[in-house]
N, C-alpha and C positions, 0 to 999 in steps of 0.2 A: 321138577328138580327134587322136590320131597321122594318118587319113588325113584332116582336114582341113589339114592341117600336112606332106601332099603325101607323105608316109610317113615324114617327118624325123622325128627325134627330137634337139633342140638340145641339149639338156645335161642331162646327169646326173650331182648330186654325191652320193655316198655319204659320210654322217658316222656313225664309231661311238660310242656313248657307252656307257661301263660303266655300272653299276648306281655304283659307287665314284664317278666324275666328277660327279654329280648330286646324292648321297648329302648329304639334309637342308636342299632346296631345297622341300619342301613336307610339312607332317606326314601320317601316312597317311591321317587322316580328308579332311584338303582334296585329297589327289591321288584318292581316292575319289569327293570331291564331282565334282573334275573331269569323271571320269570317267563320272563319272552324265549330268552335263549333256551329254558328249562322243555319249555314246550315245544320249540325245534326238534329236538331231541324222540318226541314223540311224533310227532307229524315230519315225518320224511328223515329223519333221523335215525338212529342205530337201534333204539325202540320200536320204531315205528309198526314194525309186523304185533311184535310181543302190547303192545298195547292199543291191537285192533281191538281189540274187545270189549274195554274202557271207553273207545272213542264211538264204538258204534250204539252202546248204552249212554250216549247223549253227555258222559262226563271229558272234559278238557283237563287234562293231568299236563304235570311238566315231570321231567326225570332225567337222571346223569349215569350214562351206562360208565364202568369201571373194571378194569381187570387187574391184579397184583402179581408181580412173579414173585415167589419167594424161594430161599434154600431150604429145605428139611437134612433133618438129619436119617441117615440109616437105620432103624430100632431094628433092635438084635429078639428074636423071634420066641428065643428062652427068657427072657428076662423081659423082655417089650420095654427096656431102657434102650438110649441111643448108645451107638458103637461109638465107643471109644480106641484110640489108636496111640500107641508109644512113638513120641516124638523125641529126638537129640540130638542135640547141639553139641559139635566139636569145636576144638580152639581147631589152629592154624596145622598140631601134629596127630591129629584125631583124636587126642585124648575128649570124654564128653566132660563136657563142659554145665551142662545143664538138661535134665530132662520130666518132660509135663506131659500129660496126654490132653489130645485133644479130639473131638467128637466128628466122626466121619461124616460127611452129609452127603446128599445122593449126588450122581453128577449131573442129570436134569431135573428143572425146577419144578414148583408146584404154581398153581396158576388159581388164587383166589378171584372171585366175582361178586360184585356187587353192585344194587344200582339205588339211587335214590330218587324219591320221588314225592309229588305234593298236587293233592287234588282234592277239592275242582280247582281249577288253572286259578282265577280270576278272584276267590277269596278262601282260599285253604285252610280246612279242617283236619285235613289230614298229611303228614310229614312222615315218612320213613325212610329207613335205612334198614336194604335187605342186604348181607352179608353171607356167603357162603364160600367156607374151606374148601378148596379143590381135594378131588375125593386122593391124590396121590401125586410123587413124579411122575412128570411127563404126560400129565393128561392134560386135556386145555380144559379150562373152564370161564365161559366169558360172561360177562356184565349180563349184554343183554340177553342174551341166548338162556340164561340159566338161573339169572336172578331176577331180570325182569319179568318173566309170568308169574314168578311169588308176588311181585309186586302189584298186578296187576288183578290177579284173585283176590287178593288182601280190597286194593279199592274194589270191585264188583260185591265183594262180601261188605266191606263199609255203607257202601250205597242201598244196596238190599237190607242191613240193618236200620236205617233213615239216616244215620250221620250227616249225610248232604242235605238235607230235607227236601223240598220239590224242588228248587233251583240247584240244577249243577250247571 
């Protein structure tokens, strides 16, 4: 996804959270259940190709593939501001009544991807959220197709670090 995105990488936020900052936001039986369903999602799930690679380096990940449509707007090419458009409002004898502009947007949408994810399965060190802006309208951009290998480089790179330590 990084070289469709021309080798950029737009933004990355790192958020830490303790075990304490969480602490009793979900009983352990339901952050379990989570859990379970997290890792369906990798095993036979919508992930499942995209986090072969994870699974066959001996780590159990769970993760939530995701896709967003959104509207963009037009950005006018001289100014790379969005187009704006003269809008008015008549009374009943056309006289206008009122008039505003407002910002044209494409007529197909844009299609954000993102997936999240948390490994090793069974006591997680690691939480993320990979986020990527579809490169324009009308292009797809899906969860796991395009954000989940970020994710999964990311853990093979955490692991190869030791973050997991011997037990994943």
């Amino acid at each position: 996804a990084i070289a469709a995105l021309a080798g950029g990488l737009y933004a990355v936020v790192l958020l830490v959270v303790t075990p304490q900052s969480v602490f009793g936001m979900l009983t352990p039986a339901q952050a379990q259940t989570v859990r379970g369903i997290m890792h369906m999602v990798t095993e036979g799930g919508t992930a499942s190709s995209v986090m072969a690679p994870v699974k066959a380096a001996g780590i159990k990940s769970g993760g939530k593939t995701g896709t967003a449509q959104k509207a963009v707007p037009v950005i006018d090419p001289k100014t790379g501001e969005p187009q704006r458009r003269l809008v008015s409002e008549r009374d009943f004898r056309g006289n206008i009544i009122r008039q505003y502009y407002e910002i044209v947007m494409h007529d197909k949408l844009r299609s954000d991807a993102w997936y999240l994810s948390i490994a090793p399965l069974e006591k997680p060190v690691l939480a993320m959220a990979v986020l990527l802006e579809g490169p324009g309208p009308g292009i797809s951009f899906y969860g796991g197709k395009n954000a989940g290998p970020i994710a999964a480089q990311l853990i093979l790179k955490a692991k190869s670090l030791g973050y997991f330590g011997t037990n994943t």
